[in-house]
C-alpha positions in Angstrom: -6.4 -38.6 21.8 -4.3 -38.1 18.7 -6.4 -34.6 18.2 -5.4 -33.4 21.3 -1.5 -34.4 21.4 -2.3 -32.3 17.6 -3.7 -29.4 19.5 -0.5 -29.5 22.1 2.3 -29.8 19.5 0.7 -26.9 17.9 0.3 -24.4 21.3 4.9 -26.0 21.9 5.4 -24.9 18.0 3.8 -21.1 18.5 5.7 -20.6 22.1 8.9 -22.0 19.8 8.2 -19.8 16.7 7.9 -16.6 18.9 11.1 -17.5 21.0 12.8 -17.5 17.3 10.9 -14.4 16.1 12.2 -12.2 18.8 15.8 -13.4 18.5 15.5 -13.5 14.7 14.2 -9.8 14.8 17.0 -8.2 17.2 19.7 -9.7 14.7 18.3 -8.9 11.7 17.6 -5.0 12.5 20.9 -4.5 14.1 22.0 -5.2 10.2 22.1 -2.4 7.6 22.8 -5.1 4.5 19.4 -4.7 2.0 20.2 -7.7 0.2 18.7 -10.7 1.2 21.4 -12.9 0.8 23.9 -10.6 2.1 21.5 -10.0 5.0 21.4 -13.4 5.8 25.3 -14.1 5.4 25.8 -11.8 7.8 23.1 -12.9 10.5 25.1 -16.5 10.0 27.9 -14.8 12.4 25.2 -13.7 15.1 25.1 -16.1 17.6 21.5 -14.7 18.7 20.2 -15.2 14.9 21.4 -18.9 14.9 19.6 -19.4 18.3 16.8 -18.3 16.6 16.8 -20.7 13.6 17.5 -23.1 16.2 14.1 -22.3 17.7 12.1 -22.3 14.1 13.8 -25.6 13.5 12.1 -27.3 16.3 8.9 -25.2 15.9 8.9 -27.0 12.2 9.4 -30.6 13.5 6.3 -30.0 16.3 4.6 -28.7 13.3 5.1 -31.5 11.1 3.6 -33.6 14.6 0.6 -31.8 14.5 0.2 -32.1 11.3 0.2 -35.6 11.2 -2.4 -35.9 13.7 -5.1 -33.0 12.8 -5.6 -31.4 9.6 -4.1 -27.9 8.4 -6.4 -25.6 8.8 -7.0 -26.6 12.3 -3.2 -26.6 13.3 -2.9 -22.9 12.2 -4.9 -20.8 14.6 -3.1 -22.4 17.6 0.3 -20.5 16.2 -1.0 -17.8 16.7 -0.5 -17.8 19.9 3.3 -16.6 19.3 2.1 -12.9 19.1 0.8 -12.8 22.7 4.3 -13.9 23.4 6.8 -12.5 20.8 5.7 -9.1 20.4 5.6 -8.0 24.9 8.9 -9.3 24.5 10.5 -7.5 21.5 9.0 -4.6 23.3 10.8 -5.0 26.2 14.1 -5.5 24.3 13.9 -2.4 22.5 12.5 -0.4 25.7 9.3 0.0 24.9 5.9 0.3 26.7 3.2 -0.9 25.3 -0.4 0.7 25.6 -3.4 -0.5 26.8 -5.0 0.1 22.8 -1.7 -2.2 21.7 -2.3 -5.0 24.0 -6.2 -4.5 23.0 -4.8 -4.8 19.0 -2.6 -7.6 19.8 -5.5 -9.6 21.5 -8.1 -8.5 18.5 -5.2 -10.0 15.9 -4.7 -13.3 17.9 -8.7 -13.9 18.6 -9.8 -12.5 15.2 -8.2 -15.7 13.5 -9.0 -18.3 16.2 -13.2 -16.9 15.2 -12.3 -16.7 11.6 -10.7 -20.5 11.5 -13.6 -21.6 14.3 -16.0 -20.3 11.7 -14.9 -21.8 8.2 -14.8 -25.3 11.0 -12.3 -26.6 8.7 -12.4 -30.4 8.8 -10.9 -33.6 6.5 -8.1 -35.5 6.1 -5.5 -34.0 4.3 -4.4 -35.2 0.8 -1.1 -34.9 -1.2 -3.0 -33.1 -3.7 -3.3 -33.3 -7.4 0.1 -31.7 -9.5 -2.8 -29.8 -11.6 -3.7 -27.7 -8.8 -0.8 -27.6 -7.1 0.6 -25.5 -10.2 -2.7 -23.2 -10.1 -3.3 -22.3 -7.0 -0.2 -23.2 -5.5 2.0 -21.1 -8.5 -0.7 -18.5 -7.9 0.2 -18.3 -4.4 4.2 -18.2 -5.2 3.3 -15.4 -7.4 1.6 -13.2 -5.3 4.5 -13.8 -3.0 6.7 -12.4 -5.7 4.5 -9.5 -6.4 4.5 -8.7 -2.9 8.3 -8.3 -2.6 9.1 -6.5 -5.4 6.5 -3.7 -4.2 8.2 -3.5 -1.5 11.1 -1.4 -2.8 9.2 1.6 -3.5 7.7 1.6 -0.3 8.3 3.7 2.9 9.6 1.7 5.9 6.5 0.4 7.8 5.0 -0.3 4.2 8.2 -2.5 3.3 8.0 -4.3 6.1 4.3 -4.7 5.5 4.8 -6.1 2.0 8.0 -8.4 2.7 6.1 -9.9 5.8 3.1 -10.5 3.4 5.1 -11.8 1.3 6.7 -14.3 3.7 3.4 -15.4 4.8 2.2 -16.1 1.2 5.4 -18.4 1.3 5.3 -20.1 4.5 1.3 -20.7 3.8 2.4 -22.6 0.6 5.3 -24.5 2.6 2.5 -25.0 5.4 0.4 -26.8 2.5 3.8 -28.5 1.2 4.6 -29.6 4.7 1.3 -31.8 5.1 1.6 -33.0 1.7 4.7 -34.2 2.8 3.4 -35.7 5.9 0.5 -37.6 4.4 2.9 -38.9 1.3 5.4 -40.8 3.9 2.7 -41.9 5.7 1.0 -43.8 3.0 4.4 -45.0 1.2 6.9 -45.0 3.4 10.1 -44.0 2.1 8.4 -43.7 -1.1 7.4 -40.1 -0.2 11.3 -38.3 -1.2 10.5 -39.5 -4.8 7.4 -37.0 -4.7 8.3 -33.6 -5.4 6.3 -32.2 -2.1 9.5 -32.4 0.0 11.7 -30.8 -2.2 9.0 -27.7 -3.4 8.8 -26.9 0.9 12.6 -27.2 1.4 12.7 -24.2 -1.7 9.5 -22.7 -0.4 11.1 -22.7 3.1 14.3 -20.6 2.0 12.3 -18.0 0.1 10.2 -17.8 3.1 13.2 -17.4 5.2 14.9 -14.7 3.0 11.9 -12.6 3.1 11.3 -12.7 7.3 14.6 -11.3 7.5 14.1 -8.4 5.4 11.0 -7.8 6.9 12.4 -8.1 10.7 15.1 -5.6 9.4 12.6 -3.3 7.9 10.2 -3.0 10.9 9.3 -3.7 14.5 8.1 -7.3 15.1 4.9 -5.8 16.1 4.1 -4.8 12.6 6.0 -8.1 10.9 4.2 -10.7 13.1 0.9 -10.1 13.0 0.7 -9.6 9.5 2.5 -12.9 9.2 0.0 -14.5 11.9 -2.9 -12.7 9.6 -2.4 -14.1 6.1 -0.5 -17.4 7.1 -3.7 -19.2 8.4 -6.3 -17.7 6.1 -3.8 -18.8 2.9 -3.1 -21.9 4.7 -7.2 -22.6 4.9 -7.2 -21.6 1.1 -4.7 -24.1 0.4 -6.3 -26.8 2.8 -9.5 -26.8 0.8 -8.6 -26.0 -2.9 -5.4 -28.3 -2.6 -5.3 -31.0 0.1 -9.1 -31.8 0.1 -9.9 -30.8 3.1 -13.6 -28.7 3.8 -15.0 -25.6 5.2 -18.5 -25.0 6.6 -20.4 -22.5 4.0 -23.1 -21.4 5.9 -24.3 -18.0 6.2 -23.8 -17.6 9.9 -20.4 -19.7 9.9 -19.0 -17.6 6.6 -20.9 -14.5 8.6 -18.7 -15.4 12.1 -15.4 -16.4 10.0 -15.6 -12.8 7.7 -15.9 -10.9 11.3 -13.1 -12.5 12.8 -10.7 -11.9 9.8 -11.8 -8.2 10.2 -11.5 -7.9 13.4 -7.8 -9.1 13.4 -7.2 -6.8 10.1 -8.4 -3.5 12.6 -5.9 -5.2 15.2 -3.0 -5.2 12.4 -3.9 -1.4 11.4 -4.1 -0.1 15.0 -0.5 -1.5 15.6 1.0 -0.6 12.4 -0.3 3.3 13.2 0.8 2.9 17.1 3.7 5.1 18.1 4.9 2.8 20.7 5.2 0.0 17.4 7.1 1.9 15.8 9.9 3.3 18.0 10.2 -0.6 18.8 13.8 -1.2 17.1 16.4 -1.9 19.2 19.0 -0.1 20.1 22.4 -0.1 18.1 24.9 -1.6 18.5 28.7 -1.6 17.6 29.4 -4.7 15.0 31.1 -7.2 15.9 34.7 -7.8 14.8 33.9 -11.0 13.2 31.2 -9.6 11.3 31.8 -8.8 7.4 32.1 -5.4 6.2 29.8 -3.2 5.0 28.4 -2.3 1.7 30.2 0.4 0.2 27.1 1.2 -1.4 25.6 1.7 2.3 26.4 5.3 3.8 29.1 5.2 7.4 26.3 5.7 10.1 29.4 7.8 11.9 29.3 10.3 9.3 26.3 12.9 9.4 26.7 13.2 5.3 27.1 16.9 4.0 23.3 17.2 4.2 23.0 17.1 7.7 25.8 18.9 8.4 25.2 22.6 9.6 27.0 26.1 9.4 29.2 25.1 13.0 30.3 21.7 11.7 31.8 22.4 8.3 32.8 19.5 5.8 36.4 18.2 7.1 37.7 19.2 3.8 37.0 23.0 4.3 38.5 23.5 7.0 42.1 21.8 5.3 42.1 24.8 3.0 42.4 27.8 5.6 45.6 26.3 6.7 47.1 25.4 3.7 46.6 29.2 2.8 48.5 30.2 5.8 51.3 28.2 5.2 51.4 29.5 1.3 51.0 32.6 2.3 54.3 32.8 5.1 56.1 30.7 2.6 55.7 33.0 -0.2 56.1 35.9 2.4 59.6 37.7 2.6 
């Protein structure tokens, strides 16, 4: 009973998670801010955004419920089922058809991890985990994360939003991980569990992860974002289950053989719809900001002005064309 009210608070949490994504997503790339705290200061003012954190809010608290009923690794491929939701309607937002090969990568993503998870069969009760691994693979993890972003800054657009929504998976994996640590330390000391530092480590892990969705949403199309979130979240998450929190994986050759096919199958998926053209013309359309919004970054260029390097031989720079008049009027003052 308690594995199937797991396996339902699991299916509510993906359906909330891709409700939040899409709004999330239209916020964020209607922002030119690259700073991630500046990006995020000025998605506070956005109604839509807040809506959306709404949704991941209560996608976290049926998490934490099926969490505390079945173990990590199993709760993970059941969010996937946000992509099949999220991404049709992003598309529609931002006006977009999607082909029959897109739908085709989208399923290949979403059923490429349920076979890789249904093959590793990961099983056990979850464990707080010892503080010696924790800083291993868990700081391991973190730094990967970090890696992951700062690539991201020499990359082209697709690739940043690539990296920062690798990143952010990396993150939310580890605050996955924290999250059931979490769980299983208040439910064998009560109260005890806030002077553990599990709840405190995901509340940080959390934010980073935050930070970096929102760059990536602003960087790309939520086709590209999500299911290279959906990708690396559960496999990480499965990593973490068994190196950290105790749980196990089945190691046979025809399990590991079934679980290695399934991750590559969903990897294809992820490459066909990070090379689709429909994918990437999903960004939707802009719009003026709003008057409560902050202003710009100087740093950023006016999208109103075409820059001088855009500009061609019938639409001079404003300034040139101020300095045939003023030599008129010198010359008929100067004139007798």
């Amino acid at each position: 009973m308690h594995e199937t009210l797991g396996m339902v608070a699991a299916v509510l949490a993906g359906g909330s998670y891709a409700a939040g994504g899409v709004l999330q997503q239209h916020a964020a790339a209607a922002e030119r801010r690259s700073n991630p705290a500046r990006l995020v200061a000025a998605l506070l003012r956005r109604p839509e955004w807040l809506v959306g954190i709404a949704f991941a809010v209560v996608s976290n608290v049926l998490e934490a419920f099926a969490l505390w009923w079945s173990p990590l690794a199993a709760v993970q491929p059941l969010l996937v089922s946000e992509l099949l939701l999220a991404v049709p309607v992003s598309a529609r937002l931002a006006g977009v058809r999607l082909r029959r090969a897109d739908w085709l990568a989208l399923v290949g993503v979403a059923a490429g991890v349920a076979v890789a998870l249904w093959g590793a069969a990961p099983s056990g009760p979850s464990a707080t985990g010892s503080t010696v691994r924790w800083l291993a693979i868990g700081g391991a993890v973190a730094l990967a994360a970090a890696a992951l972003a700062g690539l991201a800054r020499w990359g082209v657009a697709a690739g940043r939003a690539t990296c920062l929504a690798a990143a952010a998976a990396l993150t939310f994996a580890l605050a996955s991980a924290l999250m059931a640590a979490t769980v299983h330390g208040f439910g064998t000391a009560g109260l005890g569990g806030f002077a553990r530092p599990a709840p405190y480590a995901m509340a940080v892990a959390s934010c980073a992860g935050l930070l970096l969705l929102q760059s990536a949403y602003q960087a790309g199309p939520l086709a590209i974002t999500m299911p290279m979130v959906d990708w690396v979240q559960p496999i990480v998450g499965v990593l973490l289950g068994v190196g950290v929190l105790g749980e196990a994986v089945e190691t046979g050759p025809l399990r590991l053989a079934v679980a290695s096919a399934g991750a590559l199958v969903a990897l294809a998926g992820i490459v066909r719809l990070a090379a689709s053209p429909q994918v990437r013309h999903m960004r939707p359309p802009s719009r003026p900001a709003d008057p409560g919004l902050a202003a710009p970054d100087p740093a950023d260029p006016d999208p109103a002005d075409p820059g001088p390097a855009r500009r061609g031989p019938a639409d001079p720079d404003p300034a040139d064309r101020v300095v045939p008049a003023a030599a008129a009027q010198s010359s008929r003052a100067s004139s007798p």
